[in-house]
MARROVO-384199 format. One record per residue (C-alpha): residue number from 1; z, x, y. Coordinates in steps of 0.001 Angstrom, whole numbers, padded with zeros to 6 digits, always signed. Example, Ala and Ser with C-alpha at 12.3 -4.5 7.8 and 13.67 -1.06 7.14 Angstrom:
ATOM    n       zz       xx       yy
ATOM    1  +007800  +012300  -004500
ATOM    2  +007140  +013670  -001060
***
This chain:
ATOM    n       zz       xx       yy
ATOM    1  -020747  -022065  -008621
ATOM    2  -022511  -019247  -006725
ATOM    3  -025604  -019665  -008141
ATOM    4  -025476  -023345  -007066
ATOM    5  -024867  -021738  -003785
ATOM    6  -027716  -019460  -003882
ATOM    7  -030097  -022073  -004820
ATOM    8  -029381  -024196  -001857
ATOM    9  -029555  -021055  +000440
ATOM   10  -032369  -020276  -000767
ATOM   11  -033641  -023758  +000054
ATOM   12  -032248  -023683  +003576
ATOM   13  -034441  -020415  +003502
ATOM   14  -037472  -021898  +003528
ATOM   15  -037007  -023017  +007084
ATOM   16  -037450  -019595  +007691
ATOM   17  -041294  -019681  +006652
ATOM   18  -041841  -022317  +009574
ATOM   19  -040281  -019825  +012347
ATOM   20  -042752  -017771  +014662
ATOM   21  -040293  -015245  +016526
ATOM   22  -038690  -012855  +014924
ATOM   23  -035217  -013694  +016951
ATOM   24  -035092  -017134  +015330
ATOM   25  -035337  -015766  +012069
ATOM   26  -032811  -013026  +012432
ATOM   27  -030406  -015811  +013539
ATOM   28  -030896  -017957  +010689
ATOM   29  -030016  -015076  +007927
ATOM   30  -027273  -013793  +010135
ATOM   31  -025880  -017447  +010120
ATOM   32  -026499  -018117  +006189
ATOM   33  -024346  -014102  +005692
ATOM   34  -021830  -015708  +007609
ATOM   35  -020783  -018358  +005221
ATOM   36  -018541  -016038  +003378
ATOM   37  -017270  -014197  +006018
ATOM   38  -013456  -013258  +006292
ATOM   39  -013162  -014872  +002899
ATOM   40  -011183  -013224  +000999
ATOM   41  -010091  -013025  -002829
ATOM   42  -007641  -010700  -004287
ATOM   43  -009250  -007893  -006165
ATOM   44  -013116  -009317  -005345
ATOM   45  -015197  -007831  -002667
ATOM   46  -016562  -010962  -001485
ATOM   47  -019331  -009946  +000658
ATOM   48  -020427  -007478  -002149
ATOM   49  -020410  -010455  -004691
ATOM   50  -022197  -012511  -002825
ATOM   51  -024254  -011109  -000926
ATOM   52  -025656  -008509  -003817
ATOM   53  -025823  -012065  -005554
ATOM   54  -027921  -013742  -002861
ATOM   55  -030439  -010543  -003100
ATOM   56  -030866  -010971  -006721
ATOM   57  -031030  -014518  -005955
ATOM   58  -033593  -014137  -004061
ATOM   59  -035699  -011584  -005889
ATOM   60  -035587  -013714  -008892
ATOM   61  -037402  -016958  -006873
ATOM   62  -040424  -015163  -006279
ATOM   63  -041088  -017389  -003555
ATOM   64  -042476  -016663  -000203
ATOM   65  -038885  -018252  +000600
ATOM   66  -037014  -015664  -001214
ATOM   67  -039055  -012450  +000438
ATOM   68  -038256  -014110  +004028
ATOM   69  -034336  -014303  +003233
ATOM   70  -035139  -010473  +001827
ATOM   71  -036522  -009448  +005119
ATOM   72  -034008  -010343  +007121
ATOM   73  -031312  -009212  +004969
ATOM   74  -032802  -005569  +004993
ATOM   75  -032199  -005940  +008613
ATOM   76  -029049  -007461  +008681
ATOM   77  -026971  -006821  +005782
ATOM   78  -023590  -005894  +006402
ATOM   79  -023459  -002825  +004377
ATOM   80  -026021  -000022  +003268
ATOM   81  -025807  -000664  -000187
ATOM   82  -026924  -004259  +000439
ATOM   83  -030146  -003519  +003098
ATOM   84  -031061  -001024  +000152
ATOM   85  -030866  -003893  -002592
ATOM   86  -033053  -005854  -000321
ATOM   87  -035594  -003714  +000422
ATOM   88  -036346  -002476  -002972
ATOM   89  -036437  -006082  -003902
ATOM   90  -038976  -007059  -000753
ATOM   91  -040921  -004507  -002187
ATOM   92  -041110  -005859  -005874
ATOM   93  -042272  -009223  -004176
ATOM   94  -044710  -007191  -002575
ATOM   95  -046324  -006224  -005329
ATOM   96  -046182  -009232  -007315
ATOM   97  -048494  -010543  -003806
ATOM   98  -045676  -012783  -002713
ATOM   99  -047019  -013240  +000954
ATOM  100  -044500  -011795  +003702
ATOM  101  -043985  -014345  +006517
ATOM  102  -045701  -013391  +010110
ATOM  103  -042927  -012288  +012196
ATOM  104  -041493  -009618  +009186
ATOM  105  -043645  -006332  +010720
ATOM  106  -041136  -007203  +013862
ATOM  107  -038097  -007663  +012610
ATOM  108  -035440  -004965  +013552
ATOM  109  -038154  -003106  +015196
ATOM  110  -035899  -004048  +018712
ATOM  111  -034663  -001265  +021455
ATOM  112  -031855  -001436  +023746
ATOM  113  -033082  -002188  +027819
ATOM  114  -029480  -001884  +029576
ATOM  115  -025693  -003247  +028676
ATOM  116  -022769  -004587  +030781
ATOM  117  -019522  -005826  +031217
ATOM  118  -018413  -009220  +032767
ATOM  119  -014313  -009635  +032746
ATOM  120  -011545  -010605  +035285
ATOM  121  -009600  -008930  +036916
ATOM  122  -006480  -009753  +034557
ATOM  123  -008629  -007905  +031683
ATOM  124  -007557  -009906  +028722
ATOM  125  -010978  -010728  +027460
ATOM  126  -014519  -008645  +027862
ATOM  127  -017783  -009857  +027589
ATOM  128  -019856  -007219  +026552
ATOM  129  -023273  -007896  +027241
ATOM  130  -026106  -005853  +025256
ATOM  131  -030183  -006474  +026501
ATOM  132  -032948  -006113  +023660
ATOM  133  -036566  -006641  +023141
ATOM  134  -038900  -006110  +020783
ATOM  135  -040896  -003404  +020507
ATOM  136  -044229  -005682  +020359
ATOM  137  -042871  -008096  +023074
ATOM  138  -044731  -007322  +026363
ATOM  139  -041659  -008209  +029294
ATOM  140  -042606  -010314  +031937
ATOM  141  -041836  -007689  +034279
ATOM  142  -041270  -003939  +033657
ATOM  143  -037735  -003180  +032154
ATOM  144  -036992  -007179  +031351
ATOM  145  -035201  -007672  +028063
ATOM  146  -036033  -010475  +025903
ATOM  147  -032706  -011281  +024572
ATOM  148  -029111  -010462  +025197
ATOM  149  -025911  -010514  +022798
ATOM  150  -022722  -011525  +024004
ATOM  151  -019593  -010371  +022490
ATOM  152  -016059  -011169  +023406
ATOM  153  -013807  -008492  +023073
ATOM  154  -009796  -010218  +022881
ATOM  155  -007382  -007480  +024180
ATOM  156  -004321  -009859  +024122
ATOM  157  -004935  -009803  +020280
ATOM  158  -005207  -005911  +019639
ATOM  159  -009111  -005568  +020363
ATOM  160  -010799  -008038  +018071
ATOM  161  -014380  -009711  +018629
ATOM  162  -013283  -012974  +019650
ATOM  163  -016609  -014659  +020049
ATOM  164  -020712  -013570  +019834
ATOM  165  -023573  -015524  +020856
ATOM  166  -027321  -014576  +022262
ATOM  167  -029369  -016204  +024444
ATOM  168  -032920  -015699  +025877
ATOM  169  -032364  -016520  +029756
ATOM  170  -031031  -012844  +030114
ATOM  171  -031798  -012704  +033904
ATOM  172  -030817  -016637  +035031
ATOM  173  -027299  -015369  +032949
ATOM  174  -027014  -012251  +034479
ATOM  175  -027631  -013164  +038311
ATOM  176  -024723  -015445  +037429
ATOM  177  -022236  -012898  +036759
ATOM  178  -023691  -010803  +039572
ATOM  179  -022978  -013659  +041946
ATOM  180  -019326  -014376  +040832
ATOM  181  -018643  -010667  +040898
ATOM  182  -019898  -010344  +044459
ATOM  183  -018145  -013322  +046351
ATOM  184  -018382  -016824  +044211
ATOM  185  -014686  -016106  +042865
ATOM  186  -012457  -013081  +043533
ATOM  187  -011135  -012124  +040242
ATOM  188  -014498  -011925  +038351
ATOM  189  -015890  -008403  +037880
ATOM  190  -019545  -007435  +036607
ATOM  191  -020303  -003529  +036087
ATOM  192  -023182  -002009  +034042
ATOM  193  -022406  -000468  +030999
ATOM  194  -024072  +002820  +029546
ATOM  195  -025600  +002144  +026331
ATOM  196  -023121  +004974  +024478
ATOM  197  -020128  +003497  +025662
ATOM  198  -020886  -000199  +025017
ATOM  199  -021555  +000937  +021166
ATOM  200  -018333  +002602  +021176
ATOM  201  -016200  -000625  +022451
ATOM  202  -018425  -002522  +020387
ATOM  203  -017373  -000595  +017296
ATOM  204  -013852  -000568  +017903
ATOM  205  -013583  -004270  +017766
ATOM  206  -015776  -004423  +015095
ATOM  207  -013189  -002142  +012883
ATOM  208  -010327  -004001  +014404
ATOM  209  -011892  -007312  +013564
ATOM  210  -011928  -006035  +010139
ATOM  211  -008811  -004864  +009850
ATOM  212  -007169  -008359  +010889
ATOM  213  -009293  -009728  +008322
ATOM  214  -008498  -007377  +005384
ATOM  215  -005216  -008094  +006353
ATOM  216  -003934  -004469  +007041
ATOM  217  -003420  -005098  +011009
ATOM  218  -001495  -007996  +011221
ATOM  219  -001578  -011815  +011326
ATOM  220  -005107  -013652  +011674
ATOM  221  -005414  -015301  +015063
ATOM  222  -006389  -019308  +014309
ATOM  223  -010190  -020413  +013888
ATOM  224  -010544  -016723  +013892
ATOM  225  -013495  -016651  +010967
ATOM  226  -015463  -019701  +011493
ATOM  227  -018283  -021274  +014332
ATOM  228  -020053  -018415  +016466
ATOM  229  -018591  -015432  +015582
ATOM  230  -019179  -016029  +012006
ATOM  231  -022771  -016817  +012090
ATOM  232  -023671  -013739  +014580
ATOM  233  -021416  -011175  +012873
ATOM  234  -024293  -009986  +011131
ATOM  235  -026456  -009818  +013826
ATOM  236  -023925  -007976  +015697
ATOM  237  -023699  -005544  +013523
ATOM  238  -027311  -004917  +013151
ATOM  239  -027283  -004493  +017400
ATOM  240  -025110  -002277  +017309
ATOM  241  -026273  +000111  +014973
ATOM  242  -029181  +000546  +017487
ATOM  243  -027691  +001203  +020224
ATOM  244  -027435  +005266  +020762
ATOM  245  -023780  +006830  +019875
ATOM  246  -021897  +008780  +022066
ATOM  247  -021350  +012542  +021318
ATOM  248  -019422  +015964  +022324
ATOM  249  -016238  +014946  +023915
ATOM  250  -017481  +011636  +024566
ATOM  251  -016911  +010355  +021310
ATOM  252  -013705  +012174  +021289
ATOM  253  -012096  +010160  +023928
ATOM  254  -013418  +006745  +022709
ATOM  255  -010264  +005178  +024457
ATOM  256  -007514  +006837  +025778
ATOM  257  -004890  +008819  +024182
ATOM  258  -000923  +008175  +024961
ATOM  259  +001501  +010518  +023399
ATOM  260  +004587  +010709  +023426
ATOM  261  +005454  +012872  +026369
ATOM  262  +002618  +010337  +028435
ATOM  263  +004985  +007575  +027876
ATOM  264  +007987  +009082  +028598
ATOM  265  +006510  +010046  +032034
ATOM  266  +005270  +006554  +032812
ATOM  267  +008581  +005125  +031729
ATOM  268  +010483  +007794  +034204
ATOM  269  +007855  +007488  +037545
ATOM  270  +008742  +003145  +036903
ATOM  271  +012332  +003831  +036673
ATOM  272  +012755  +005866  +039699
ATOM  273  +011012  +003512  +041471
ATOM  274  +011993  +001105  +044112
ATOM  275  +011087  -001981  +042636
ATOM  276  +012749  -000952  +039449
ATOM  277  +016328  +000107  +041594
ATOM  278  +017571  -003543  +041088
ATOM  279  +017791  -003461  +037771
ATOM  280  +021800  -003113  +036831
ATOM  281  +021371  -001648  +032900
ATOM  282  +019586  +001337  +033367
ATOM  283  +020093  +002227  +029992
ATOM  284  +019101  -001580  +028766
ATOM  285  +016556  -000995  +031133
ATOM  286  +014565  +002262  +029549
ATOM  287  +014663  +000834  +026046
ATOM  288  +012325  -002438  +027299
ATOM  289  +010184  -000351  +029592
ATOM  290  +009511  +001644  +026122
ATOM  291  +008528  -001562  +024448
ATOM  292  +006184  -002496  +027375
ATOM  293  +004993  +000870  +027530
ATOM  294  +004214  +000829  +023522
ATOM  295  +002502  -002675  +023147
ATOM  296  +000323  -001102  +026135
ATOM  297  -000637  +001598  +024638
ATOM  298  -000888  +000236  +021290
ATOM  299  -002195  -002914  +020993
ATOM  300  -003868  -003239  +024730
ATOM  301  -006449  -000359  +024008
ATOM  302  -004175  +002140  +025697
ATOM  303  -003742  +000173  +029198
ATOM  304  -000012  -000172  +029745
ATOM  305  -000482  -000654  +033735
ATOM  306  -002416  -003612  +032801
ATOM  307  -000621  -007340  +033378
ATOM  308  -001474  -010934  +032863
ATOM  309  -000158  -014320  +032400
ATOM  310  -001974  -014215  +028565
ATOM  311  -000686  -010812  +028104
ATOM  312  +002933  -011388  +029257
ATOM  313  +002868  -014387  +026640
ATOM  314  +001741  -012896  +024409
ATOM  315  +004308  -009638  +024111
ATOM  316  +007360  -011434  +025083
ATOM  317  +006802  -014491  +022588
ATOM  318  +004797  -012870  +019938
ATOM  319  +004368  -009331  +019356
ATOM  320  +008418  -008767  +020430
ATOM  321  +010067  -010826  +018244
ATOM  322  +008048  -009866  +015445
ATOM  323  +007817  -005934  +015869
ATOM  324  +011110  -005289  +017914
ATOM  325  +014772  -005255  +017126
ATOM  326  +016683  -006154  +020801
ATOM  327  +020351  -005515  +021295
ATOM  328  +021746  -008395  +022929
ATOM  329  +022258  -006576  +026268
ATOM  330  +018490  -005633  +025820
ATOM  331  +017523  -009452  +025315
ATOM  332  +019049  -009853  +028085
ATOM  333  +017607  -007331  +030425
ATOM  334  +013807  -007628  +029033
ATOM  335  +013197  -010577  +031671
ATOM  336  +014030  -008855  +034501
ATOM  337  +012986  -005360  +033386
ATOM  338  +009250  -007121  +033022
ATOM  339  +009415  -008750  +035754
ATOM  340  +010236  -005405  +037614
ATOM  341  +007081  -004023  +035858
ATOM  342  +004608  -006570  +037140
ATOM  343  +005539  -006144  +040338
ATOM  344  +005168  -002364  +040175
ATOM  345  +002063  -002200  +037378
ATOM  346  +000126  -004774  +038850
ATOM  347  -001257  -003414  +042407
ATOM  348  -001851  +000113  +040543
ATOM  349  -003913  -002146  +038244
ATOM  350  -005909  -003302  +041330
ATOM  351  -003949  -006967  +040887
ATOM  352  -004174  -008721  +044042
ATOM  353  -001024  -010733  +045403
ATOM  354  -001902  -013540  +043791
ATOM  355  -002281  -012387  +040740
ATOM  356  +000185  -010942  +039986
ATOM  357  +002663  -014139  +041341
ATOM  358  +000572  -016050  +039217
ATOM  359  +001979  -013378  +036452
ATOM  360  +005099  -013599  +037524
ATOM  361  +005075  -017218  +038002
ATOM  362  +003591  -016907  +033432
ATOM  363  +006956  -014730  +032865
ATOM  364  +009929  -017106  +033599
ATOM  365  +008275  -020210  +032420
ATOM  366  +008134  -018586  +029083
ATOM  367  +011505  -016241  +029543
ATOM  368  +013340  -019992  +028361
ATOM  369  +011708  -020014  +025258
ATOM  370  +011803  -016230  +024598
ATOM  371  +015995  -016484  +024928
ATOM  372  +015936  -019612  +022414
ATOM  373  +013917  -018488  +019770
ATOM  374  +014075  -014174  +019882
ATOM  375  +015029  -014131  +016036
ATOM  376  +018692  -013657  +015062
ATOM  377  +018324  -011512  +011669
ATOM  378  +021591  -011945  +010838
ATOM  379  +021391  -015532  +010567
ATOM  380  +017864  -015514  +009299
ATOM  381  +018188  -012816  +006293
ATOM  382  +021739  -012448  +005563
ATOM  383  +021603  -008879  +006561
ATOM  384  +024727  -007654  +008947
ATOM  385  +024097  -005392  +011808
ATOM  386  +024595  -002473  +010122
ATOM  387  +022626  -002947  +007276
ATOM  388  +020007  -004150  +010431
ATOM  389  +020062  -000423  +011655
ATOM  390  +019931  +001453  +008784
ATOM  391  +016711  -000248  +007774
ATOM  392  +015062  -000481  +011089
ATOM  393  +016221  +002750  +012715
ATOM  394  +013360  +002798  +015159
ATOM  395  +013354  -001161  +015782
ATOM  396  +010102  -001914  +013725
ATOM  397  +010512  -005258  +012677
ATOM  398  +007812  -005764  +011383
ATOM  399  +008848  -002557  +008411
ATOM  400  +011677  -004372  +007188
ATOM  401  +009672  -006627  +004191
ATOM  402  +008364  -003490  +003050
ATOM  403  +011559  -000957  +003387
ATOM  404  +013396  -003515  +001728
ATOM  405  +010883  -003424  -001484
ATOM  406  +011023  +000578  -000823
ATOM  407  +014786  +001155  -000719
ATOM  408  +016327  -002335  -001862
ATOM  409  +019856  -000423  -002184
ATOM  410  +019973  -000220  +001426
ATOM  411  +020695  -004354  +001992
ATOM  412  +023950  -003725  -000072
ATOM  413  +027276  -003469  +001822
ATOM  414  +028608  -001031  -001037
ATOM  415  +026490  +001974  +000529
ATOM  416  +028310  +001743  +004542
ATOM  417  +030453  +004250  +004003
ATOM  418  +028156  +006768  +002262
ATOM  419  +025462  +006060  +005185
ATOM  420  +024504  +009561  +005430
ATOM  421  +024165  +010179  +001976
ATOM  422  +021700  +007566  +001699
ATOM  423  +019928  +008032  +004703
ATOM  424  +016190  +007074  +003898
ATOM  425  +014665  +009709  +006790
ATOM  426  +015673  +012431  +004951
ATOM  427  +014628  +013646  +001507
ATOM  428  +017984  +014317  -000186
ATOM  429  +018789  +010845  +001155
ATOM  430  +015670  +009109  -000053
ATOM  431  +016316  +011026  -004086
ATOM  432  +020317  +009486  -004040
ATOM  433  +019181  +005955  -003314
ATOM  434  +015925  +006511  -005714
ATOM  435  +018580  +008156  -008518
ATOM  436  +020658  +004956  -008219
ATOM  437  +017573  +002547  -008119
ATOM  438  +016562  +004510  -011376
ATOM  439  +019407  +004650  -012951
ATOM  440  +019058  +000718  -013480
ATOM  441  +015515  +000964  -014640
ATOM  442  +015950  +003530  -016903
ATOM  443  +019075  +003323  -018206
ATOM  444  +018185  +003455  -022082
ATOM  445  +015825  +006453  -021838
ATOM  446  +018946  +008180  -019737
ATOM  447  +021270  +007444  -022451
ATOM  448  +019427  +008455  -025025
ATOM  449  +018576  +011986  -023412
ATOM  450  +022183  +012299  -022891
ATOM  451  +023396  +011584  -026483
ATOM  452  +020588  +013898  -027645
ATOM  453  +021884  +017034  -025820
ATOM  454  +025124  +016269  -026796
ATOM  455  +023611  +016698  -030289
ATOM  456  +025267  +013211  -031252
ATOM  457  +023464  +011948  -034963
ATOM  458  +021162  +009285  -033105
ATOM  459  +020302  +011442  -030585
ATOM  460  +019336  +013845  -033423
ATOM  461  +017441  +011480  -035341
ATOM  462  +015172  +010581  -032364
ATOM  463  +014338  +014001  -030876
ATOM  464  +012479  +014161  -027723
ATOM  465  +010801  +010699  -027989
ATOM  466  +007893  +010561  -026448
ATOM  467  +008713  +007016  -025359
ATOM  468  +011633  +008958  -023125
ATOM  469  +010147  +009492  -019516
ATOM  470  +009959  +012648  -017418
ATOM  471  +012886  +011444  -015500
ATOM  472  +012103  +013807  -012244
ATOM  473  +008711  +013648  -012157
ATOM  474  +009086  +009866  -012098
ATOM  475  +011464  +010321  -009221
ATOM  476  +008780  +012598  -007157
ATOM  477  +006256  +010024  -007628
ATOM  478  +008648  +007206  -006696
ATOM  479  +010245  +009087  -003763
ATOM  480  +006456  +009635  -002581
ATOM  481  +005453  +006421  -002821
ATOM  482  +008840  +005236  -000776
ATOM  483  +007844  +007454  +001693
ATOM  484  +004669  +006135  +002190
ATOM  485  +006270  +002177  +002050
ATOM  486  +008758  +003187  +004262
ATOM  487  +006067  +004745  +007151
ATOM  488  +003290  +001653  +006103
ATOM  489  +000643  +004776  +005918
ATOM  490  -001638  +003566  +005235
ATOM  491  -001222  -000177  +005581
ATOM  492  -003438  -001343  +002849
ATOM  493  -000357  -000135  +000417
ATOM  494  +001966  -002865  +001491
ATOM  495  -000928  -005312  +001515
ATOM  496  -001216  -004626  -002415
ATOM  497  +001699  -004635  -003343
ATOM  498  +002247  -007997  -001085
ATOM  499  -000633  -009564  -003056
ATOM  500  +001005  -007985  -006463
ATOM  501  +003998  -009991  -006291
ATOM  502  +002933  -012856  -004715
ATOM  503  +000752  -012628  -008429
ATOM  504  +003813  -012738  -010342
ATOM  505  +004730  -009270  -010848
ATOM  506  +008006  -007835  -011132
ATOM  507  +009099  -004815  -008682
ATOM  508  +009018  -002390  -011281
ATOM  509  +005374  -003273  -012513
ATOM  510  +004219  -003624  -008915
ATOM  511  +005925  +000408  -008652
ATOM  512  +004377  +001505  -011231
ATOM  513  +000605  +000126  -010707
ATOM  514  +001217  +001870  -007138
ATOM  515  +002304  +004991  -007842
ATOM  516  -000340  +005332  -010509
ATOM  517  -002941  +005032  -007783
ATOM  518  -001233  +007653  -005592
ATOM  519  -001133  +010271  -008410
ATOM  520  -005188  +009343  -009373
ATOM  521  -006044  +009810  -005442
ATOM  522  -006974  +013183  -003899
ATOM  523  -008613  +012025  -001043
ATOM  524  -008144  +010384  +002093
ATOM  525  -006939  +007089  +003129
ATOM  526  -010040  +005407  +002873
ATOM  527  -010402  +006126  -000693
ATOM  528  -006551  +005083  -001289
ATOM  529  -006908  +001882  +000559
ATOM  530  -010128  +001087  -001639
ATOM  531  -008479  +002322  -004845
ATOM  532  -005489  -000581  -003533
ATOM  533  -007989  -003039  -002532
ATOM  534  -009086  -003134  -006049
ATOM  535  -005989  -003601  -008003
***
């Protein structure tokens, strides 16, 4: 099937011999690298596959078609390994006399002219917008760019690229956002952008993006691989690696930090507030103002003061039932505590009036739906309220598929009145619910230890078998591998063992293939979530 694949792309490739500017041609291999994007198969690294595929492919034709598609892709490949591949392989054709198409000497040979930012004043999407031109390309006036990329950075879903596209009337485009910005509507905002900064947002959403699509950062917003973005990912990629990187304490303070303490300040300056004295819980009260603070912080790219219609929407009917365990009383306050929070967050924001009633106005039309359909996991899982808080002891919601693969013992009823033996945050806790889990698992090897060192006749007659297993260095691997489930650090190890059992294997096997990977791995989380990616 590929190489079906790669014979038709390299068809579609010869469209490329036809083009005169290097942009078009850059565009048509970053579209044709976007077909497989965000596909994924368990265990393959697709883009590797294919796109090392699609190089050999391409090598193999010794067409002019074939050293056109290897051009670009030595431009625009999305990894190292695959520009390399290319351009060894360009070179081969080289050699053999295959005859390089006219606009090759220019391709990639493009420098940055100026970058911006066009948004609203609610903030839930940015368009960053990045100026190029060719190094050969004479402007039409001095400092004009030739082209500009658009990208649309989503906040309201963590960060991600939401959108890409580039077009050639840079200035017609950019006196338009200049005019809305200064008068044609009074929520737009235009601002330059220095080139250092407008890499690093750039490369935030780029790792986010790719993240959501690993599956490690949550669920996939819809149409979220195909049309635009997909066919300029490439090409995005390959823009930004030109652009200059910030350094010194500039790249230390990419986005902004929020500890602990931060938040807790925040939280205390709203609560003492006037607009927050009407609130009746004040207890009820602090927990939500956490939550609002956290999803802020968080998943809003550290900007908890910021408020929208989109963003209130989005926390109240979809990040906070799925991340956030509610007390009733708290279900009940989270409304009005918001509400509160607008009105106070908003002007120090730089919301006008308007704005944020037309936030306000966002809140109680979904606040209906939010009391109807906050989950109930009692009724949903079968799980009481105390089992409830002894699995989800910070109100992560979205840790209880995993702590319940981790520690399975602690959905029984039998362990409530021993709760703080087997308390999970604490090691002797986590080795009494392991011993019990093992004790199942391993029940023959036990029994035969035991009749051994009784010096019983069978236990004589096997010895130390080495079929018996080292039963506490079993239980410091799987106590360190609970650890890990139970904290989701790092997220990829969930993910595999999600895809493990959804493959048919049993929770033992699944155990076993991860902690095997966790004793073979010295280094970092990168490594460890590559090592997973592969099982």
């Amino acid at each position: 099937m590929p190489a079906a694949v790669f014979t038709e792309m390299l068809r579609a490739a010869r469209a490329l011999l036809a083009m005169r500017h290097p942009l078009d041609a850059e565009l048509g291999v970053s579209e044709m690298l976007g077909s497989w994007w965000g596909r994924r198969v368990p265990g393959v690294d697709v883009d590797r596959f294919l796109g090392d595929g699609l190089v050999t492919h391409a090598a193999e034709s010794g067409s002019p078609a074939g050293l056109a598609l290897l051009a670009g892709i030595t431009v625009l490949g999305t990894s190292q390994h695959q520009r390399v591949l290319a351009e060894k392989a360009m070179q081969d054709l080289d050699a053999r006399g295959v005859t390089r198409p006219g606009w090759a000497a220019s391709l990639g040979r493009v420098h940055p002219v100026a970058c911006y930012v066009s948004a609203n004043r609610f903030g839930d999407t940015e368009d960053v917008i990045c100026t190029f031109r060719y190094d050969d390309e004479p402007p039409a006036e001095a400092g004009e760019a030739g082209h500009a990329l658009i990208a649309v950075i989503d906040h309201n879903s963590g960060g991600i690229l939401r959108d890409a596209w580039v077009t050639t009337k840079v200035e017609r485009m950019l006196a338009h956002c200049r005019r809305e910005a200064d008068g044609g509507d009074p929520m737009a905002t235009f601002s330059t952008l220095r080139l250092e900064r407008a890499r690093t947002l750039l490369e935030n959403a780029i790792k986010r993006t790719d993240q959501v699509l690993a599956g490690t950062a949550g669920e996939r917003p819809r149409e979220f691989t195909g049309g635009s973005l997909a066919a300029h990912h490439a090409l995005v990629r390959a823009r930004v690696r030109i652009l200059p990187k910030a350094s010194g304490a500039a790249a230390a303070h990419s986005s902004p930090t929020w500890r602990r303490d931060r938040r807790a300040t925040l939280a205390a300056r709203f609560l003492a507030s006037d607009t927050a004295a009407e609130l009746s819980d004040s207890f009820a009260a602090s927990r939500c103002v956490d939550h609002i603070i956290a999803y802020g912080c968080d998943v809003d790219a550290g900007r908890p003061l910021r408020v929208s219609p989109r963003k209130v929407e989005a926390f109240l009917l979809t990040w906070l039932p799925r991340r956030v365990i509610l007390l009733p009383e708290e279900q009940e306050a989270m409304p009005h505590v918001l509400a509160a929070w607008i009105r106070w967050a908003g002007p120090r924001h730089g919301l006008p009036d308007v704005a944020v009633g037309a936030t306000l106005d966002a809140l109680w039309e979904a606040t209906s739906a939010f009391s109807t359909s906050y989950l109930d996991l009692a009724a949903s899982f079968g799980l009481d309220q105390e089992v409830i808080r002894r699995l989800l002891p910070d109100g992560d919601l979205s840790a209880l598929p995993r702590r319940m693969f981790a520690f399975p013992l602690l959905t029984s009823d039998l362990l409530t009145e021993s709760a703080g033996t087997f308390d999970p945050g604490t090691r002797e806790g986590r080795r009494a619910l392991l011993l019990l889990d093992h004790f199942g698992e391993y029940d023959a090897p036990v029994a035969r230890r035991g009749k051994h060192s009784s010096g019983s006749e069978q236990g004589d007659e096997r010895g130390e078998s080495e079929d018996c297993p080292d039963i506490e260095a079993e239980l410091t691997a799987h106590e360190r591998l609970a650890e890990r489930l139970w904290n989701g650090e790092p997220p990829a190890l969930w993910t595999a063992a999600e895809r493990l059992l959804d493959r048919g294997h049993s929770r033992p096997v699944v155990l076993r293939m991860l902690m095997e990977v966790l004793q073979n791995t010295d280094a970092g989380d990168d490594e460890l979530s590559a090592r997973l990616e592969d099982l």
